[in-house]
C-alpha positions, -999 to +999 in steps of 0.1 A: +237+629+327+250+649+296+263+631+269+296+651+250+299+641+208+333+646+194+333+672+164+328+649+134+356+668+117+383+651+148+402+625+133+389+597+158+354+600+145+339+573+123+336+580+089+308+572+070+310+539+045+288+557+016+298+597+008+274+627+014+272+649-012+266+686+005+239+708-009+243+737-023+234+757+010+258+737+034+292+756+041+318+748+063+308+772+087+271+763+093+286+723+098+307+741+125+282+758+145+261+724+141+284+702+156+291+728+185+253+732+194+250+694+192+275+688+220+267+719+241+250+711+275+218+709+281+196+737+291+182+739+327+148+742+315+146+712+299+142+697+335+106+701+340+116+693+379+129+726+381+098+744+364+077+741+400+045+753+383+041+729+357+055+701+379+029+702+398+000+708+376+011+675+355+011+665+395-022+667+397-033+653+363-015+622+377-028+625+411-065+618+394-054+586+371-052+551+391-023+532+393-028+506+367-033+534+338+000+547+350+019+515+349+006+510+314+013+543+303+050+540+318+054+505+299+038+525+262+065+557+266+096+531+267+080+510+237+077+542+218+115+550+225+127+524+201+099+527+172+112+567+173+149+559+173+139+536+142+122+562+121+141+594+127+178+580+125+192+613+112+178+635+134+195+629+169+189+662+182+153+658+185+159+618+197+174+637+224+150+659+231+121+632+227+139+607+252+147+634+274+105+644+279+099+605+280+120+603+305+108+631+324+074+616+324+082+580+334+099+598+364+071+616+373+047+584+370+072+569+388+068+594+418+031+597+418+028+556+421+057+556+448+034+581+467+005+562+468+023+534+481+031+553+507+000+565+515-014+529+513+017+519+539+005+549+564-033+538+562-023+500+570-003+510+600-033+532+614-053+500+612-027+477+625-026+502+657-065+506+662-066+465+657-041+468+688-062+494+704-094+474+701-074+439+718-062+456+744-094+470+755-114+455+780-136+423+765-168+431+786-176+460+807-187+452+845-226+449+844-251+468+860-277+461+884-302+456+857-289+431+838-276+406+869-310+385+860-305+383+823-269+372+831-281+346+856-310+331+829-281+324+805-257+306+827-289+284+839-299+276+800-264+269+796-257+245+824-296+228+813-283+226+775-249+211+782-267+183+806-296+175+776-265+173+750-246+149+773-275+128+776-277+126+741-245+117+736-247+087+759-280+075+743-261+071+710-235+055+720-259+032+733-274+024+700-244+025+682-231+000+703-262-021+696-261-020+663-225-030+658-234-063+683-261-071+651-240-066+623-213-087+635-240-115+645-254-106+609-220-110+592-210-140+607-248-154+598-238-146+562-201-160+563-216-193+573-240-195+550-213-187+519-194-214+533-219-242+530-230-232+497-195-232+485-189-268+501-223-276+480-209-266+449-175-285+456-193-315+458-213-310+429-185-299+407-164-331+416-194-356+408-193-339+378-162-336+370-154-373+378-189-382+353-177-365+326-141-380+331-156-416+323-174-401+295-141-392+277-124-420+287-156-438+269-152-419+238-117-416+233-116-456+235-144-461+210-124-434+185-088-449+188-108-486+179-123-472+149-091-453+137-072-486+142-098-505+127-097-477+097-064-481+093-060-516+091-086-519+067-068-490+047-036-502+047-052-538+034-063-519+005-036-504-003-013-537-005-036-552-030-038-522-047+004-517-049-001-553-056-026-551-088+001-527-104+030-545-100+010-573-117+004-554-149+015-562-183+027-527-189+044-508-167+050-466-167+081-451-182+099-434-157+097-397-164+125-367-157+104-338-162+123-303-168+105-268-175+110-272-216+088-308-209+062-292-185+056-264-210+053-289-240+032-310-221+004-283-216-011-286-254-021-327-241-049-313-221-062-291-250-091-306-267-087-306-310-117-291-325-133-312-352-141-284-378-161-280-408-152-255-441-183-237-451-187-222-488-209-204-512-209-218-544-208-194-578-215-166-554-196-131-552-209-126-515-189-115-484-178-135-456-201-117-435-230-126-463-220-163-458-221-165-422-255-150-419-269-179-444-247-206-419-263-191-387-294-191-403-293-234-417-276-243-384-306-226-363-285-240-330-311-221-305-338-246-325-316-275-334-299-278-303-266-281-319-237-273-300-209-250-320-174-245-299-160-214-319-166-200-352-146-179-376-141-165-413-111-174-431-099-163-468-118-165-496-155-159-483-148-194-461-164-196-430-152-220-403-167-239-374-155-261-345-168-288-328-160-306-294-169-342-310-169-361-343-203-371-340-215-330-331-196-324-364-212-349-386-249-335-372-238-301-380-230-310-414-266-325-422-284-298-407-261-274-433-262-299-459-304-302-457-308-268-451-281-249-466-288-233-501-259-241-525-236-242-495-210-262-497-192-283-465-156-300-460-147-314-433-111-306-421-089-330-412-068-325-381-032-323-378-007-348-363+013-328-335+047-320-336+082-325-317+119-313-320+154-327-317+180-306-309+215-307-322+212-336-334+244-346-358+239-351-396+263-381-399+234-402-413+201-398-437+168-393-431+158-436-433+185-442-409+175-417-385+140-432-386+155-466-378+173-459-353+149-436-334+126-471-335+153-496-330+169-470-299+134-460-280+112-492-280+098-480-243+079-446-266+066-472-291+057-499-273+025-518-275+010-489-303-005-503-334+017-496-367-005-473-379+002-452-346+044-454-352+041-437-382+069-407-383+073-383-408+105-358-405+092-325-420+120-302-420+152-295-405+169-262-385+205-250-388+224-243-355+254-227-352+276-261-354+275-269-390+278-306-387+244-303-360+206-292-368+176-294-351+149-321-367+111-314-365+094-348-366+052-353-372+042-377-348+012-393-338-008-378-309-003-414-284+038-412-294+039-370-293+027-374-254+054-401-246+084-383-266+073-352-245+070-372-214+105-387-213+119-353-225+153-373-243+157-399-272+186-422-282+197-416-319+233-435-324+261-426-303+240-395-285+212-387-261+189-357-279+164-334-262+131-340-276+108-310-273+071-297-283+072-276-315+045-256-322+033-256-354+033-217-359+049-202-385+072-166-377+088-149-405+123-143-399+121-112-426+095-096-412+085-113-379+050-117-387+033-149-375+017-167-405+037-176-437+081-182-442+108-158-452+100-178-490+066-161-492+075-128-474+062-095-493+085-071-472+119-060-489+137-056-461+147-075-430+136-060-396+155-063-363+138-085-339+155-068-311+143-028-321+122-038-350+144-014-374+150-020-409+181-042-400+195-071-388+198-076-351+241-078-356+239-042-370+214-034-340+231-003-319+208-007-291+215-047-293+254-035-292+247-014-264+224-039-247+195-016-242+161-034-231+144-049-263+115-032-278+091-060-295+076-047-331+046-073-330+032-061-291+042-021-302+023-028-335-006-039-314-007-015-288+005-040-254+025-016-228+047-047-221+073-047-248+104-052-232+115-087-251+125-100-286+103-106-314+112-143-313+103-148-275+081-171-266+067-151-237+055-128-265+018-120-260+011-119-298+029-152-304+016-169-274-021-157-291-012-169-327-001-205-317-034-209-297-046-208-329-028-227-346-028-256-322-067-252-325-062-278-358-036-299-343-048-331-326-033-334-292-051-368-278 
């Protein structure tokens, strides 16, 4: 079917959405006679149908190529149709032309497979009729003369092989039967025989059963007397026991512990070194220097002598710790004997001490004294005077001005008690009584070591940022931003996210180790 194009000069035809610009050859004219040629009818030749000779000459060329190759060449000419369309858009005359030969093509593949379907339908319905032939024929021709006797030998052999196959048959069913007569006597042999070894093992398994239910019965008695006997005896020692303490001059003091008094009480369990201050007299040499010659009178791999830690302080001073008094004194003999011009002091250890908090200034320092004796006579009780002895070293402003905190030097026996009961009685109040470590923190420049009095800085750094400010003037403390601690920056710690004064601070919590290591805690 011819396809008609409207002039693309009519007003109904689609105009283009980008403008053409015309060469230099293109007139008006030419455009005409272009459009009129596009939309004239096609020309009878192009119908190869028509043109008889080459029709069938491309006849036979198909004729010789089976039926699959012209399937498959069918299927490629209509998948070329598109890839063509796609690559020569603007030339639709020879799209035309090229789908029209395509087409012409599949047509005659079309008509060349048709016919050899055809031809295979013909050839099936000759051998449908020659089957029909052949069954309708006669199945065996009369026989002759001649072959009578043949004929008459088979139907003899027959009838003698149909008789032999019977008897056969008969002489197995015989035996089959026979043989299912002694399996059935067999079976029921075997059944019987399960059965009594099963009755066997009933037996068997009650006798035993019943044997080893006297056994526990046995056992289970004997255990329940000993427990009961265990018991008894148990709870009799336990009566004289609750007894013997209720007996006893002197009783415990009932104890409210509270996280501040666990903490405090953790320093009672640490051991005070005894420790020894080693010197070189009218020598210039090094602290190193020293400690070689101390290594070297000691000789503890030869001596025996047992040295808990050892350290250089200022001044070329070396100093040692021991576990005991009497391992101290042996170590200062051995220095002593062997020692060349060094000189040995034994250090004395310090009394531990305690806080009061907000405690009210209404009264001096004597009469606090007194009345901390005369109030708490349960923390003092039964100690030798020598042990009472309580010295108030300094005092702590707080925020109330008419309240401070009081830092007391107590004895090691009364420093465990005040900890222990966690409160005192001073006048009219009831005070919190804490540990207080005997570390020293700067408040100038947060070091750990000496007061704001001896500080060499000259100016005051934030213990919230560690800038040179005060924490009010902080901006991150005003925008309350995470705390940045100068002491674990200034050592390198990744966990810096708390205040210089804090006592989770892993820099503090390593300086007061050592300065408890001279404080006498038991």
């Amino acid at each position: 079917m011819s396809v008609h194009r409207t002039p693309a000069n009519s007003s109904t035809a689609r105009r283009p959405t980008t403008p053409v610009t015309p060469s230099p050859t293109t007139t008006t004219a030419a455009v005409r006679d272009a459009a009129k040629t596009f939309i004239r009818r096609p020309n009878t030749k192009r119908r190869s149908l028509e043109n008889m000779e080459t029709y069938k000459k491309q006849q036979q060329t198909y004729a010789e190529i089976s039926g699959d190759q012209l399937l498959q060449g069918l299927m490629k000419i209509f998948e070329d149709i598109p890839s063509r369309v796609s690559q020569y858009p603007q030339m639709r005359r020879d799209i035309k032309q090229f789908l029209e030969e395509q087409s012409d093509k599949g047509l005659k593949m079309v008509f060349e497979i048709s016919s050899r379907v055809k031809a295979l339908d013909e050839e099936r319905k000759a051998e449908a009729e020659e089957k029909e032939k052949a069954a309708r024929a006669p199945s065996r021709t009369s026989p002759s003369n001649g072959h009578e006797d043949v004929l008459r030998k088979l139907g003899e052999m027959e009838a003698a092989l149909t008789e032999r196959i019977g008897e056969m048959e008969r002489t197995i069913q015989t035996d089959l039967q026979g043989l299912d007569v002694s399996a059935n006597d067999r079976c029921t042999d075997l059944l019987g025989r399960i059965a009594d070894r099963i009755e066997d093992a009933r037996e068997g398994g009650d006798q035993t059963a019943n044997i080893v239910e006297d056994r526990t019965h046995a056992l289970l008695k004997n255990l329940v007397g000993g427990v009961a006997g265990e018991v008894v005896a148990a709870k009799d020692e336990i009566v004289a026991v609750v007894k013997g303490l209720t007996s006893a001059d002197e009783a415990p003091v009932p104890v409210l512990k509270t996280y501040a008094s666990a903490a405090a009480s953790k320093p009672a369990y640490r051991p005070a070194l005894h420790s020894l201050a080693i010197t070189l007299e009218g020598s210039q040499e090094t602290a190193d220097e020293v400690l070689a010659r101390v290594r070297k009178a000691v000789d503890a791999r030869g001596t025996g002598l047992k040295i808990n830690k050892v350290r250089k302080a200022k001044n070329q001073t070396v100093i040692l710790g021991c576990d005991t008094r009497e391992e101290m004194t042996r170590v200062k003999k051995a220095i002593e004997s062997r020692g060349d011009h060094l000189k040995v002091v034994p250090m004395e250890n310090k009394n531990p001490l305690v806080i009061l908090r907000d405690v009210f200034m209404d009264e001096e320092n004597e009469d606090i004294l007194e009345a901390l004796h005369s109030q708490n006579g349960d923390i003092f009780m039964g100690l030798p005077e020598e042990e009472k002895e309580t010295v108030i070293k300094f005092k702590k402003r707080t925020r109330n001005p008419k309240a401070a905190h009081i830092i007391l030097q107590v004895r090691p026996s009364v420093w465990r008690r005040m900890t222990e009961a966690g409160a005192l009685y001073l006048d009219l109040q009831r005070v919190t009584v804490e540990d207080q470590s005997p570390l020293i923190q700067c408040t100038k420049c947060l070091a750990f070591g000496h007061g704001r009095k001896f500080c060499t800085e000259s100016v005051d750094r934030c213990s919230h940022c560690g800038g040179p400010h005060l924490r009010e003037k902080c901006a991150d403390f005003t925008a309350g931003n995470e705390p940045q601690c100068c002491n674990c920056s200034h050592s390198g710690l990744r966990k810096t996210d708390h205040n210089a004064f804090s006592v989770d601070c892993p820099v503090r919590r390593k300086w007061d180790y050592l300065a408890r290591t001279n404080t006498s805690y038991a």
